[in-house]
N, C-alpha and C positions, 0 to 999 in steps of 0.2 A: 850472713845477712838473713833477717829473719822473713816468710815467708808465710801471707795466712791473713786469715780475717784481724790477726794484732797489728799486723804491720800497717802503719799510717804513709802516707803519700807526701802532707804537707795540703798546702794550700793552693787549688785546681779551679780552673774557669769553670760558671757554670757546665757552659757547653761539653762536648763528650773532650778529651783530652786529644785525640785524635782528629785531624781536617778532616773532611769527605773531600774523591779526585770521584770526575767526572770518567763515568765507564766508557769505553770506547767498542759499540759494539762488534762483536765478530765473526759477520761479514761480512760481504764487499760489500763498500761504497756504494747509493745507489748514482744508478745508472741513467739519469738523469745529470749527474754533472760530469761523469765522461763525456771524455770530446776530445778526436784523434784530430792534429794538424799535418799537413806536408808543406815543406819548402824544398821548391829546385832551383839550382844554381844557376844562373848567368847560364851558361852555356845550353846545359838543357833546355831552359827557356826559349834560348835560339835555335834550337835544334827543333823544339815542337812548330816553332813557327816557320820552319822551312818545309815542315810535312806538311804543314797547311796550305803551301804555297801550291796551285797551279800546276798542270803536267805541262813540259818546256815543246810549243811547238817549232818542230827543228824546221819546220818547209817557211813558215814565218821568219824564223832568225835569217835563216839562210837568205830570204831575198832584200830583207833587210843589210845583211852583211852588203851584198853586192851593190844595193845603191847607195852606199857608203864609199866604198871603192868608187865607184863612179864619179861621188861627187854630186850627186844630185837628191841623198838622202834630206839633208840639213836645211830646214827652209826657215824664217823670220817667225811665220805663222805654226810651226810645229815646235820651237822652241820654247815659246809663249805659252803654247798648251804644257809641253812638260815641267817649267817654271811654277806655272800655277797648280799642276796635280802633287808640286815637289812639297808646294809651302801648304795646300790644303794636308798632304801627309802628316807634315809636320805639327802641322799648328792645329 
């Protein structure tokens, strides 16, 4: 095959024979569209929100316990209150 300013090509766009690719420069990404995420699961989630909880007063539970036992914890007007603090939770 012959090689040289004789050798003909044929018939060629004007344009160069060859595309241009677009350079990708090298390096990092700016740092402007980093951006780190975290997700925790289910449990973790319940777990953060039990740290968050209130330190448990045992002299309170306790006297609560017993008028329970007694019988005389459970009133019409206390149940009412914790009915409504259940559904304001909720809702």
């Amino acid at each position: 095959m012959p090689i040289g300013p004789a050798h003909l090509h044929g018939p060629q766009a004007v344009g160069a024979p060859h595309g241009t690719r677009a350079v990708q420069p090298d390096g990092p990404p700016d740092s402007a569209q980093i951006h780190d995420e975290v997700e925790t699961s289910d449990p973790a989630q319940l777990l953060e929100q039990v740290r968050q909880l209130p330190e448990i007063r045992q002299d309170r539970v306790d006297a609560i316990r017993a008028k329970i036992a007694e019988g005389s914890y459970e009133t019409k007007e206390k149940l009412d209150v914790a009915i409504e603090r259940l559904l304001d939770e909720i809702g």
